[in-house]
C-alpha positions as CSV (number, residue, x, y, z in Angstrom):
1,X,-63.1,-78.0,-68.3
2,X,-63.5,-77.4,-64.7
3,X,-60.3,-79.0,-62.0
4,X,-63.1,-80.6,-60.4
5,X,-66.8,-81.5,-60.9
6,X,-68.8,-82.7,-58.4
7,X,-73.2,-83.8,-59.9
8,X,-75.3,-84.9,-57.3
9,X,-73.2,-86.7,-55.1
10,X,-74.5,-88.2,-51.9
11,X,-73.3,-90.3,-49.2
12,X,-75.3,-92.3,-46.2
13,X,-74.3,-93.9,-43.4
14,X,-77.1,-96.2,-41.4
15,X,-79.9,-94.2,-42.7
16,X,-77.8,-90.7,-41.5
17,X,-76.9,-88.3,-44.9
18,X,-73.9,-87.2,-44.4
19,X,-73.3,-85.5,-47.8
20,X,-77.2,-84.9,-49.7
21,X,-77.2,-84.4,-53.6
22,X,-74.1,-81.8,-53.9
23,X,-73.4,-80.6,-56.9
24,X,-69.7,-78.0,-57.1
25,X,-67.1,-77.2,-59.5
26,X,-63.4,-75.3,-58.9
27,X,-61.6,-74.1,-61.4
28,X,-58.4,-74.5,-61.7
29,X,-55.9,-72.2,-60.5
30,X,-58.8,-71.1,-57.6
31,X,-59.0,-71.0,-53.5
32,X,-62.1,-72.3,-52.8
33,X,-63.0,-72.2,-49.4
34,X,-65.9,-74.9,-47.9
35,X,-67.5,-74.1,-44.7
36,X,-70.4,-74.8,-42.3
37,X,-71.1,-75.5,-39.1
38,X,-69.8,-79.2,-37.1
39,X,-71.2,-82.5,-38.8
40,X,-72.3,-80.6,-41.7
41,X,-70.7,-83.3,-43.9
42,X,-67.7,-81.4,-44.9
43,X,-65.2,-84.2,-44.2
44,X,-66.9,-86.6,-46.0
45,X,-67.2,-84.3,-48.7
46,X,-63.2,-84.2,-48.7
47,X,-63.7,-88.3,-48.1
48,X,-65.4,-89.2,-50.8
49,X,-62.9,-86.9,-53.5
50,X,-60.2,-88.3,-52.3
51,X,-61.6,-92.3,-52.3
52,X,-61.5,-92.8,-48.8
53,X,-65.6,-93.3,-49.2
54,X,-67.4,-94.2,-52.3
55,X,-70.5,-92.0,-53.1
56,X,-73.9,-93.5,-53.1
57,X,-74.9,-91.6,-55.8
58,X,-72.8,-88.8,-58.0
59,X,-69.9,-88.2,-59.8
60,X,-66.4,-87.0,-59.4
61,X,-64.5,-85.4,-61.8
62,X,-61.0,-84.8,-61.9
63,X,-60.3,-82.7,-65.6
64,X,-62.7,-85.0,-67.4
65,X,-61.5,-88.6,-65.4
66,X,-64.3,-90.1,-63.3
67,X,-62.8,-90.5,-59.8
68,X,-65.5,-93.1,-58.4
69,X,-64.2,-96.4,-57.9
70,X,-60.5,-95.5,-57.8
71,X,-58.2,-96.0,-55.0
72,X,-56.8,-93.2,-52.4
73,X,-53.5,-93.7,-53.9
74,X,-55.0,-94.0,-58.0
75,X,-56.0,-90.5,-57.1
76,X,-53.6,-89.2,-55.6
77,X,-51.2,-90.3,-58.8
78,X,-54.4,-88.4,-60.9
79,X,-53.3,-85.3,-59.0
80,X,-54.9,-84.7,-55.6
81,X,-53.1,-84.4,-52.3
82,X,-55.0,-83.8,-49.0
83,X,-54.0,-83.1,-45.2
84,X,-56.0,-84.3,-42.4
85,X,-57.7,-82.5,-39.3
86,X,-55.8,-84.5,-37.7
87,X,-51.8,-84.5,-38.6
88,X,-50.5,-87.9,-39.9
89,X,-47.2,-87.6,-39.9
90,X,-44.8,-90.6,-39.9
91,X,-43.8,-89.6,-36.4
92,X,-40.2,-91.5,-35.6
93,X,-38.7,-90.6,-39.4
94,X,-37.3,-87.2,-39.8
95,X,-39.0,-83.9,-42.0
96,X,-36.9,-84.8,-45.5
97,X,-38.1,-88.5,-44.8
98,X,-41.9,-87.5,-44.0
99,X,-41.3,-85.3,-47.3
100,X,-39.8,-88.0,-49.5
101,X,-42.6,-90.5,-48.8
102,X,-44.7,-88.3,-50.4
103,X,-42.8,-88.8,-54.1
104,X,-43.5,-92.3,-53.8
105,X,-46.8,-92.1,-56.5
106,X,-44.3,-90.5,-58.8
107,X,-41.6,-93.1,-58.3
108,X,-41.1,-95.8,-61.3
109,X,-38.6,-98.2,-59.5
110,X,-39.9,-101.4,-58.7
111,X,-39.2,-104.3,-55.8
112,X,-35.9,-105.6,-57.2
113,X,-34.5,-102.7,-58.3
114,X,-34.7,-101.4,-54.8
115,X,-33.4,-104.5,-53.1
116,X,-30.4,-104.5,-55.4
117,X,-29.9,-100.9,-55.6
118,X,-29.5,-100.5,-59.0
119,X,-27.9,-97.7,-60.9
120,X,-31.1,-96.4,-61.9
121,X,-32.6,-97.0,-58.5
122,X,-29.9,-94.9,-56.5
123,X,-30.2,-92.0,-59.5
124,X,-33.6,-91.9,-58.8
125,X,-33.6,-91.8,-55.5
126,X,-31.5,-89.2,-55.5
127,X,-34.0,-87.4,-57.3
128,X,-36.7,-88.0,-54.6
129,X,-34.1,-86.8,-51.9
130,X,-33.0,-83.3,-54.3
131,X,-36.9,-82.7,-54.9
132,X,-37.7,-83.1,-51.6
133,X,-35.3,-80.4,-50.1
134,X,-36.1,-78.3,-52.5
135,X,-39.6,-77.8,-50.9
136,X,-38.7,-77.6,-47.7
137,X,-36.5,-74.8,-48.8
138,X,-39.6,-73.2,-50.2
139,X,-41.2,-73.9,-47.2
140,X,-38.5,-72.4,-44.6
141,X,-38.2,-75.8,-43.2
142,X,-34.7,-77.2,-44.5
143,X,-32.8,-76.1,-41.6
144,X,-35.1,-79.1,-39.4
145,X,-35.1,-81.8,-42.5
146,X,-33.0,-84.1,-40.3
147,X,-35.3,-83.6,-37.0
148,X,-37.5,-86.0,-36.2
149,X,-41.2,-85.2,-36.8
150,X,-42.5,-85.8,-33.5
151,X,-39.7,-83.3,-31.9
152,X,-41.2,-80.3,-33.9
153,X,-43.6,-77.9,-32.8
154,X,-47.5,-78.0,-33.8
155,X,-47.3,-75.4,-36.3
156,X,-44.4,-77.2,-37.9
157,X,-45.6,-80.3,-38.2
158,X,-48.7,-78.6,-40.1
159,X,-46.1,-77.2,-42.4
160,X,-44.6,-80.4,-43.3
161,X,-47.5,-82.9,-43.7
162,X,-48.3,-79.6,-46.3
163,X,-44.9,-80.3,-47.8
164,X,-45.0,-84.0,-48.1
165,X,-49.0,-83.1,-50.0
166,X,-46.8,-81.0,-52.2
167,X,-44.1,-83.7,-53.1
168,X,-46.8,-85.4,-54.8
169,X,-46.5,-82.8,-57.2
170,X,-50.9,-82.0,-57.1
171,X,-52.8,-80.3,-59.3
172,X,-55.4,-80.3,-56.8
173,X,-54.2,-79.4,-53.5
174,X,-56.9,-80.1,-50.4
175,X,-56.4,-78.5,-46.5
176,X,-58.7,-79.9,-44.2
177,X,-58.5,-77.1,-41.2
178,X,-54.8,-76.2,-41.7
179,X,-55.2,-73.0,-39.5
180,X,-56.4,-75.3,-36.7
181,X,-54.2,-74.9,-33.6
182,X,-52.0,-71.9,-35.3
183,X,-51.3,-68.7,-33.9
184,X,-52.1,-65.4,-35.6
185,X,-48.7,-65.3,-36.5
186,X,-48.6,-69.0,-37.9
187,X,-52.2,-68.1,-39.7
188,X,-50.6,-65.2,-41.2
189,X,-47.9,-67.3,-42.5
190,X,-50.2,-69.8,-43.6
191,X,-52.2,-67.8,-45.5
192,X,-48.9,-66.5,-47.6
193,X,-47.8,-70.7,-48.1
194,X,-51.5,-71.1,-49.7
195,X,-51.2,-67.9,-51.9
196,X,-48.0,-69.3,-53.3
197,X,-49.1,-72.6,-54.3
198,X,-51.6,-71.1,-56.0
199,X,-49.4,-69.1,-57.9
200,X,-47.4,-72.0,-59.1
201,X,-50.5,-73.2,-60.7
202,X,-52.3,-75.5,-57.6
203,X,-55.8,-75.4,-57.6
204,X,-56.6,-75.4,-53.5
205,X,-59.7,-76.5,-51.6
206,X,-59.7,-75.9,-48.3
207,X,-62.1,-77.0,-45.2
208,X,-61.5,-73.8,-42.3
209,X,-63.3,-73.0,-38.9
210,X,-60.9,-70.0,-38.7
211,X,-63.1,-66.8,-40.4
212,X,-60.5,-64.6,-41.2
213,X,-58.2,-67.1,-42.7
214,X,-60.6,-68.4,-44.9
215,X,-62.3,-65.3,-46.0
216,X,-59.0,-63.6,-46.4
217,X,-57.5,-66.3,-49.2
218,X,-60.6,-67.9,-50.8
219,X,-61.6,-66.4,-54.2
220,X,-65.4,-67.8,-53.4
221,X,-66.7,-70.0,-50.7
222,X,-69.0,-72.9,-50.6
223,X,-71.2,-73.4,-47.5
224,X,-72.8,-76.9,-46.4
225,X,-74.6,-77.0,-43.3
226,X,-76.6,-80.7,-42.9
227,X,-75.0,-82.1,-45.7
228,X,-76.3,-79.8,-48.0
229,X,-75.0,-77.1,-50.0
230,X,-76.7,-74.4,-48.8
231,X,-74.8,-71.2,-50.8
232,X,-71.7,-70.6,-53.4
233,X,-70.3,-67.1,-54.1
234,X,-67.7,-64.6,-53.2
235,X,-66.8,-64.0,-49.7
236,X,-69.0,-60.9,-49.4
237,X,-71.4,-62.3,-50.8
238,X,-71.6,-65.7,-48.2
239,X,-71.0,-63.0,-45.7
240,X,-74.2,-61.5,-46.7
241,X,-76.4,-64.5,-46.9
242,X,-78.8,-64.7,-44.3
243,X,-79.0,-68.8,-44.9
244,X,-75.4,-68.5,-44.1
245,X,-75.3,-66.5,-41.0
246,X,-78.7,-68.7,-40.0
247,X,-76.6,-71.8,-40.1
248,X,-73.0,-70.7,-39.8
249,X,-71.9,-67.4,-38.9
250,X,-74.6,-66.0,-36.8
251,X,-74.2,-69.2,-34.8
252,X,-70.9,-68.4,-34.0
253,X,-70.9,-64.8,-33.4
254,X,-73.9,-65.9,-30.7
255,X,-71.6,-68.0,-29.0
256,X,-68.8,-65.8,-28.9
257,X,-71.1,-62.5,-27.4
């Protein structure tokens, strides 16, 4: 059984399709990298997985259990975690408090235990607190927990909306352009954070503008240009494709000669 199966999924918005009959599948424990030019439907793609948009038509599969129709936060308890394009971070509470949030779909206490602070409340709050450390020790960013996220550099603020994703504790782990405004340094680093998750058994998808980053980590690539997928394979093999370079990559090497 595949992590996740997409069959003809397809998403309109007045009359404009964003996201036209796409059928993919990941496997777990694989980087799969998804491509393609601006407005090629790629974050709606990411939307519509994670129940931000419901698909016209299609169906999402996480390991067998039909995603359509569930909430962001029903998912996200099934197992997938996203970032954003654009960080959202909780900007005036510190990194360990940005990372704790995210253990909240994997928290069992319930209104009045956490008014009265019950035994079993503080215990497992605790937890969420030990948990959460523990990955930003992973993540080299325990020595900032108690900063605030606003005070810390673009590249670490990327590195901790990764963490909190993490604290769900995902099977499915989904980057929407985490290379974005990084250095080759911070790229290079990055690419090492995604190879790890992957070998402690998370499955990642990953949207990237950035050509060596996402050629150097995916094990195959998925291209959509207008909404549709246009190609699938290894990243020789998408390097090769002259529907690819058409729509993609030869557009961009134009513009940078």
């Amino acid at each position: 059984m595949p992590m996740l199966e997409l069959k003809g999924v397809s998403k309109s918005f007045g009359g404009v399709m964003a996201v036209r009959n796409v059928d993919m599948t990941i496997s777990e424990g694989e980087i799969l990298g998804l491509i393609g030019p601006n407005g090629a439907g790629k974050t709606t793609l990411f939307n519509l997985i994670t129940g931000v948009y419901r698909p016209d038509t299609g169906s999402i599969m996480l390991q067998g259990h039909n995603l359509v129709g569930l909430l962001p936060h029903q998912i996200a308890k099934l197992g997938i975690a996203r970032t954003f394009q654009n960080i959202r971070l909780f900007p005036n509470l510190t990194v360990l408090e940005n990372v704790m949030s995210g253990r909240h779909v994997r928290t069992g206490a319930g209104l009045w235990p956490s008014i009265l602070h019950t035994r079993g409340q503080r215990a497992e709050e605790e937890s969420i607190r030990s948990q959460s450390e523990a990955i930003l020790t992973k993540l080299g960013l325990f020595d900032v927990r108690f900063e605030l996220a606003r005070n810390l550099p673009y590249g670490l603020q990327r590195t901790v909306e990764i963490a909190r994703a993490l604290a769900t504790e995902p099977k499915l782990l989904i980057l929407d352009e985490p290379a974005g405004g990084l250095n080759e340094e911070e790229s290079r680093v990055l690419m090492d954070l995604v190879r790890s998750f992957r070998a402690n058994g998370v499955t990642i998808l990953l949207i990237e503008h950035d050509m060596p980053v996402v050629m150097g980590i995916s094990d195959r690539i998925a291209v959509l240009d207008n909404g549709e997928l246009i190609a699938e394979g290894t990243p020789a093999e998408v390097q090769h494709n002259e529907r690819v370079i058409e729509a993609y990559l030869g557009r961009e090497e134009e513009e940078v000669s």
